[in-house]
C-alpha positions as CSV (number, residue, x, y, z in Angstrom):
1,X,0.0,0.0,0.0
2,X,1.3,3.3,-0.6
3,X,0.6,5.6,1.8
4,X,2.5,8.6,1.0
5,X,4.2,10.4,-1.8
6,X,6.8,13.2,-2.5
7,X,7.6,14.7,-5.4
8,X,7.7,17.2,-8.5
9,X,4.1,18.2,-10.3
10,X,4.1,17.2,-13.5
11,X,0.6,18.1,-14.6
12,X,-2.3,19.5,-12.4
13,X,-5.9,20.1,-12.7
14,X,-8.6,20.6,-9.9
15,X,-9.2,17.0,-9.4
16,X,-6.0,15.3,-10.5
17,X,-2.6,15.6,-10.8
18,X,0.5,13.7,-11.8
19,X,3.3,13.5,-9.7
20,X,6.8,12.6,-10.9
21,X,8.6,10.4,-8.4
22,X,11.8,9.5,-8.8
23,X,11.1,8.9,-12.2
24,X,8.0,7.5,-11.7
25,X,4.5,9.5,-12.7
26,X,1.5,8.6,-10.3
27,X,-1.6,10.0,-11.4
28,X,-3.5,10.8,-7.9
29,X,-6.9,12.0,-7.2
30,X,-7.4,14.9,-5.3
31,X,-10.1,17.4,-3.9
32,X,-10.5,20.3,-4.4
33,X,-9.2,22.0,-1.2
34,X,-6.0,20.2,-1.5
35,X,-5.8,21.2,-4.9
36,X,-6.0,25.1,-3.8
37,X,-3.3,24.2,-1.3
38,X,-0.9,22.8,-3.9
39,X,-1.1,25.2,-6.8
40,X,1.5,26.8,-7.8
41,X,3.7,24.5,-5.9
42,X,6.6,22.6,-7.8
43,X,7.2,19.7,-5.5
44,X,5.1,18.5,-2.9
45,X,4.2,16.1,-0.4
46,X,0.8,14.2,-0.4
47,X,-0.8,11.6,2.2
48,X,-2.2,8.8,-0.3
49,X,-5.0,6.2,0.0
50,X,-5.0,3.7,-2.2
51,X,-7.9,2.3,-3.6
52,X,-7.7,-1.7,-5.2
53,X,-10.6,-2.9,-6.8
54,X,-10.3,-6.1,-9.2
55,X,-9.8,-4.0,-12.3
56,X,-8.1,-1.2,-11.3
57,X,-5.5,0.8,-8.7
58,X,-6.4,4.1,-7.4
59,X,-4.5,6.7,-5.7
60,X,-6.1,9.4,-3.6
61,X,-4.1,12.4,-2.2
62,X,-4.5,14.8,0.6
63,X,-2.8,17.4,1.6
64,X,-3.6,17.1,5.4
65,X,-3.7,13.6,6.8
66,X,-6.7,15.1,8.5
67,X,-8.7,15.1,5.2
68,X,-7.1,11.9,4.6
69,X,-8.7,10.2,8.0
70,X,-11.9,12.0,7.2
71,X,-12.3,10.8,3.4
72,X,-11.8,6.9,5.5
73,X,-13.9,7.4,7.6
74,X,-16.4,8.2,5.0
75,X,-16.0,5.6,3.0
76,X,-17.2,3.1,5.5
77,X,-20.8,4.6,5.1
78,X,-22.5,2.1,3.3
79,X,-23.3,3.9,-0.3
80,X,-20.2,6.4,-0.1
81,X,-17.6,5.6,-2.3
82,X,-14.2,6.8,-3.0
83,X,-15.6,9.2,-5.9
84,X,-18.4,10.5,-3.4
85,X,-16.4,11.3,-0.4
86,X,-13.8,13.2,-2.6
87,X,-16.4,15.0,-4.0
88,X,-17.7,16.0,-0.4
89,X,-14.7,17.1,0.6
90,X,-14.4,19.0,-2.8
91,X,-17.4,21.0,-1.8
92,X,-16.5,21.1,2.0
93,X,-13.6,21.7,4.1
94,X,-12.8,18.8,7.0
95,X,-13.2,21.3,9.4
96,X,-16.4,22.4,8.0
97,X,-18.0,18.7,7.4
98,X,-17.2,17.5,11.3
99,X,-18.9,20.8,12.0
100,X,-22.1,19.9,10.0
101,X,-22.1,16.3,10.9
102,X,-21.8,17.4,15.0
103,X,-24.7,19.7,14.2
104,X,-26.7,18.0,12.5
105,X,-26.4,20.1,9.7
106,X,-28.1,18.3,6.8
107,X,-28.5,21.4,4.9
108,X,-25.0,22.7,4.6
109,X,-24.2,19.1,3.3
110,X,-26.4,18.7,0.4
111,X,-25.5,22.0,-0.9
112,X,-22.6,20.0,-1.9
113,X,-23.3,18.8,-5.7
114,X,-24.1,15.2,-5.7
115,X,-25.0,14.5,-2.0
116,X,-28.6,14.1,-1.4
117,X,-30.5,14.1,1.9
118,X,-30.5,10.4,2.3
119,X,-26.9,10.2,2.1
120,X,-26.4,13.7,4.2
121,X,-28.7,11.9,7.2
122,X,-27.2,8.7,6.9
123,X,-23.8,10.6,7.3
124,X,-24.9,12.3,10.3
125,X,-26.2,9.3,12.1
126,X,-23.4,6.8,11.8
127,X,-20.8,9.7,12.0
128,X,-21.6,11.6,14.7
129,X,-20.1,9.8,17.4
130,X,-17.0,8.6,15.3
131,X,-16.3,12.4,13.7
132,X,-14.8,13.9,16.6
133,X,-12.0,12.0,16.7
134,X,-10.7,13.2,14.2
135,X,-8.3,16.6,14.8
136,X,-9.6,20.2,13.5
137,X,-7.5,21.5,10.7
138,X,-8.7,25.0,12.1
139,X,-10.4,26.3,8.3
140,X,-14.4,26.9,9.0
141,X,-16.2,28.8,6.6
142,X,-19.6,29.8,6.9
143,X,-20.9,28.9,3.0
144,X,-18.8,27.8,-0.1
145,X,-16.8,31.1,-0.7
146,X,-18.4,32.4,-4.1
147,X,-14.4,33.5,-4.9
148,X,-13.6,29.4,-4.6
149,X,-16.2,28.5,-7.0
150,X,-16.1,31.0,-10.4
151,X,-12.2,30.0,-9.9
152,X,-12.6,26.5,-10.0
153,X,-15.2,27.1,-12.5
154,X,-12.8,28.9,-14.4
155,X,-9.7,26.5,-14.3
156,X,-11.5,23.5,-15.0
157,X,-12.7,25.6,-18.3
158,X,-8.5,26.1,-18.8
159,X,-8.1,29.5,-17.7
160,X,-4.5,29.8,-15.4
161,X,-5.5,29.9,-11.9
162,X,-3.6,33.2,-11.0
163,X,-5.5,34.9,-13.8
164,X,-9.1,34.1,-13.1
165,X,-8.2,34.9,-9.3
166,X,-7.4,38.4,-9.7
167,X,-10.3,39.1,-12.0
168,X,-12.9,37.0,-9.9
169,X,-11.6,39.2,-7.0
170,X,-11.6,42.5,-9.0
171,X,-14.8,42.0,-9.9
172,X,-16.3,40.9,-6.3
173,X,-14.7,43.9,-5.5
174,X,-17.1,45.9,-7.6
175,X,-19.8,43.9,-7.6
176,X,-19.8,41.5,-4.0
177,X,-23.4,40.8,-4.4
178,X,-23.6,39.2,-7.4
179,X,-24.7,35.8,-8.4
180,X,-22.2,32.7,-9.4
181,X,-23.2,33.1,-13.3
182,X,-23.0,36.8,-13.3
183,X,-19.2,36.3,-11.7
184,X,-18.2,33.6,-14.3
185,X,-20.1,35.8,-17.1
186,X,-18.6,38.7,-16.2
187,X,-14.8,37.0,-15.5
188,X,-14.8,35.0,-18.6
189,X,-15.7,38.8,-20.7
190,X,-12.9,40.4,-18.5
191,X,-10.5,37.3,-19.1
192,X,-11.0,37.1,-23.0
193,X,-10.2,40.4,-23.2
């Protein structure tokens, strides 16, 4: 099993990268807060659960081993698979997600695309207890930071990350009401410009 990797980025996106190690690329799945920690990085070190199923190897990477004990421990929910819990801690921070699961805060979880409220409760319930074991990586925010989104929207459409964060910010600078679309609207304009 490997459990962690260090090493040069050869490629990155938000949800994967490759690392070179020692020769050797591993393409590793990552979310999207880690991602946002490790851009614009060269070398880096990454805590790595590795997923075997008869047809295939997968590698996940975390940043934190924090987010690396929270994505195991939701993995043992019946019905939450690797692809699901990275996706939930894509949408959420760890902090953020022990939080809402103490709480019993269904609805900050389904605001997360692709967790329904079935999977949300069933969360809560067999987490609860188990959740606060694991340590606080000190990162709470109060909603998914409108900023965090248009830039992710933006650099998944293959604009450089730097770029669409100075004009997301510019222009929720001007305008810090506006809506998601109306951001990425008005940032892809600014950025084709």
């Amino acid at each position: 099993m490997i459990g962690h990797l260090t090493g040069k980025i050869i490629t990155i996106k938000p949800t994967l990268i490759l690392l070179d190690v020692n020769g050797v690329g591993y393409e590793i799945r990552i979310s999207i807060n880690t991602f946002e920690r490790i851009s614009g990085k060269e070398s880096i070190s990454l805590f790595i659960y590795t997923n075997v199923k008869e047809d295939s190897i997968t590698l996940f990477g975390f940043y934190s081993e924090v987010e690396k004990d929270m994505f195991e421990l939701l993995i043992t929910i019946n019905g939450v698979g690797p692809k699901s819990a990275l996706s939930l801690l894509s949408g959420i921070s760890t902090d953020d997600l022990k939080q809402a699961i103490v709480t019993n805060n269904v609805e900050r979880m389904i605001a997360v695309p692709g967790i329904g409220r079935k999977t949300a409760e069933r969360l809560i319930l067999e987490l609860k207890n188990k959740v606060r074991d694991i340590k606080d990586e000190g990162i709470i925010s109060t909603k998914p930071s409108l900023q965090k989104e248009a830039v992710i929207a933006l650099t998944t459409l293959g604009y450089n990350l730097i770029s669409s964060e100075k004009v997301v910010n510019k222009i929720l600078s001007e305008l810090p009401d506006c809506s998601l679309e109306e951001l990425i609207k008005r940032s892809l304009k600014e950025l084709n410009r």
